[in-house]
N, C-alpha and C positions, 0 to 999 in steps of 0.2 A: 405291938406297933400302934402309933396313934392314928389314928382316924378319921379324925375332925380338927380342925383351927379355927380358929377366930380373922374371920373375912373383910377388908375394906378396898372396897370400891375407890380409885385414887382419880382425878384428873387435874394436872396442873399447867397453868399456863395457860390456860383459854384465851384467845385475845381478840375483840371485835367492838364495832362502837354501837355505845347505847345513850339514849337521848337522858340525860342524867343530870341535873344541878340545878339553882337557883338561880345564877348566875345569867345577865341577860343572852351572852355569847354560848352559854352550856344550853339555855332554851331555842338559840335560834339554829344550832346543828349538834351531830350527835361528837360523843367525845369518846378516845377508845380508852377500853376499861380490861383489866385479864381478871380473869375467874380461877381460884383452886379452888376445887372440892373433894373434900372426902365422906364416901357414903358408906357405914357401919353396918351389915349385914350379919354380924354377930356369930355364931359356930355354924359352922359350913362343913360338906365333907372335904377331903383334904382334895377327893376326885369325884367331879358331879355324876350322877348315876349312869349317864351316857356325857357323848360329848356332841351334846344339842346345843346351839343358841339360844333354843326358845326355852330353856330349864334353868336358865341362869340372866341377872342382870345384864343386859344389852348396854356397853359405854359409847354404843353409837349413838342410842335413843335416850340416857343422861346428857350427852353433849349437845342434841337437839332441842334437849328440856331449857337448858341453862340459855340457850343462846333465845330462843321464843323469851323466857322469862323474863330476861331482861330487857328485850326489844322492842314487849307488846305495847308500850305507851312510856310518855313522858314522865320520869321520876323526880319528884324536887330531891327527896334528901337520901343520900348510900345507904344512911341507916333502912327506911323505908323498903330500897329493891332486895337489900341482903337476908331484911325480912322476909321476904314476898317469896324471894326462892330459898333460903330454907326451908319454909314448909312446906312448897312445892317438893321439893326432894324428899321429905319426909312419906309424902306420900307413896312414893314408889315400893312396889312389893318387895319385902324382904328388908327394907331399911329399917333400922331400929334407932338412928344415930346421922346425922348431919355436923360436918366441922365446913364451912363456906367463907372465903376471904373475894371480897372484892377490892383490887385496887384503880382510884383513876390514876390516870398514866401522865395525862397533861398539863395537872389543877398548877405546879409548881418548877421550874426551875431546876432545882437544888435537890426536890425525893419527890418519891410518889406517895399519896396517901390511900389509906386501903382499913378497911373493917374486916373480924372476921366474928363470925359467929357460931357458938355450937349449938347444938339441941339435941335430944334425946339422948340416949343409954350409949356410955363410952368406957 
């Protein structure tokens, strides 16, 4: 019987406004923006050795990260914050791998525009 998988952390949909753009009216208020992430935790057992919260990645305290992250101050450009918190993710124990899509929600009419970015082992 197998034992262990290959683990990823998922959160999609995040939605909240972060002060984001160049734009005079994206500098004078915040603009809402949704967040997917996914965090790559690499061979896992298939069952954690007990079933503690404190033995495994908390999706409470990633959704706490992302929303800080994006909120702690003014961004000029998407490229810049998608930066910022990917490697903020990166850092969390056990991550080996970041995929991050930001999109603004309000820049157009017609779609929404969005970045995503990967990093590390996938």
């Amino acid at each position: 019987m197998t034992k262990a998988g290959t683990q990823t952390l998922t959160l999609t949909g995040l939605c909240f406004d972060a002060n984001l753009g160049i734009l005079d009216h994206e500098k004078a208020a915040p603009q809402p923006i949704r967040v997917d992430a996914e965090l790559h935790q690499g061979t896992q057992p298939l069952l954690p050795h007990d079933d503690d919260i404190l033995h495994v990645l908390d999706y409470r305290k990633v959704r706490a990260i992302i929303i800080a992250e994006c909120t702690a101050e003014h961004v000029n450009l998407l490229e810049t914050l998608i930066g910022k918190l990917a490697a903020r993710l990166m850092q969390l124990p056990g991550v080996i791998g970041v995929r991050v899509k930001i999109a603004k929600l309000a820049i157009f009419d017609d779609c929404e525009v969005a970045i995503r970015m990967e990093t590390g082992q996938w």
